[in-house]
N, C-alpha and C positions, 0 to 999 in steps of 0.2 A: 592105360598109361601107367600105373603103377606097375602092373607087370613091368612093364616094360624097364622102369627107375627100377627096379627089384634087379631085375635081370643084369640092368648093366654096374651094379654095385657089386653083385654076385660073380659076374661072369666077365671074364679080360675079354672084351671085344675095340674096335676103330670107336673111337668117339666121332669119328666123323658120320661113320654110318647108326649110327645111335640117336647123334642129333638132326640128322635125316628123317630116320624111323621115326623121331620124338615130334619134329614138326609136322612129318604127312596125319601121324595122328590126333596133333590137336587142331590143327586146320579142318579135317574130317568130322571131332568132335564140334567146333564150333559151327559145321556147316550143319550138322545133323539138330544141335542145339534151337539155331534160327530153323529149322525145319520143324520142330517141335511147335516153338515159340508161337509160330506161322498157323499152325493146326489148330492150337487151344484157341487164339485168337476168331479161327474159321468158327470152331467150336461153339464160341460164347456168342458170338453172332449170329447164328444159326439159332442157339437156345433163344435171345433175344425176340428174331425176327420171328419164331414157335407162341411164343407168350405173345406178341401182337398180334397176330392171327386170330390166335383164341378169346383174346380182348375183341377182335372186331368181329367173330363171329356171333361171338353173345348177344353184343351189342346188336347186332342186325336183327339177332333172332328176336330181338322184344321190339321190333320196327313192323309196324303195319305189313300187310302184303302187297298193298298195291296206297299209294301216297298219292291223296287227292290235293292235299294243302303242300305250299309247301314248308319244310320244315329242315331251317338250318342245323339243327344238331346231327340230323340224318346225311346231311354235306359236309361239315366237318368230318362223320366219321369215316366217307368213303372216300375224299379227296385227299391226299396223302401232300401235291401242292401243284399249284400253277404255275407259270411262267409265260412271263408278255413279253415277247417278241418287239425287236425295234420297228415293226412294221404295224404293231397296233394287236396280232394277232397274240391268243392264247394259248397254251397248251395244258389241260389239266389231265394230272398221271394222277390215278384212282390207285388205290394201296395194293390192288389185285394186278398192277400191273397195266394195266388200260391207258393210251393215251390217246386224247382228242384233242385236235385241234379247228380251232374256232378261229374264223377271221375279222 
């Protein structure tokens, strides 16, 4: 875009096709801007959702092999939430992704 201001100070051209030129390219810029914006945002989420991962693989790792009792902080960490149904029934989504439902 400064080229562009450069240019039409420099050089006798239409103002009309100037302000043409000037708006495709800061519509363009502002389109590429929110494309950016879009990405960092994927970005941090991604790093986020990396770091909870690794939170709950640790976690697991210092977790019995096989769990005779049971043991709420072991439910906490794998259950990410539930959801009850108007019908009575539940569905609980595990952090891995996993969902069951229960009636």
């Amino acid at each position: 875009m400064k080229n562009l201001v450069r240019e039409n100070a420099s050089t006798p051209q239409s103002q009309d096709d100037y302000i043409k030129k000037y708006n495709n390219l800061s519509k363009r810029y502002e389109e590429e801007y929110k494309r950016l914006e879009n990405l960092q945002k994927d970005k941090e989420l991604r790093i986020s959702k990396n770091k909870a991962k690794e939170v709950f693989i640790n976690n697991l790792k210092k977790q019995p092999l096989v769990v005779e009792v049971w043991d709420e902080s072991l439910w906490a960490l794998m259950i990410e939430k539930a959801i009850v149904g108007g019908d009575g029934s539940i569905k609980f989504i595990f952090y891995n992704g996993t969902e069951i439902k229960e009636m």
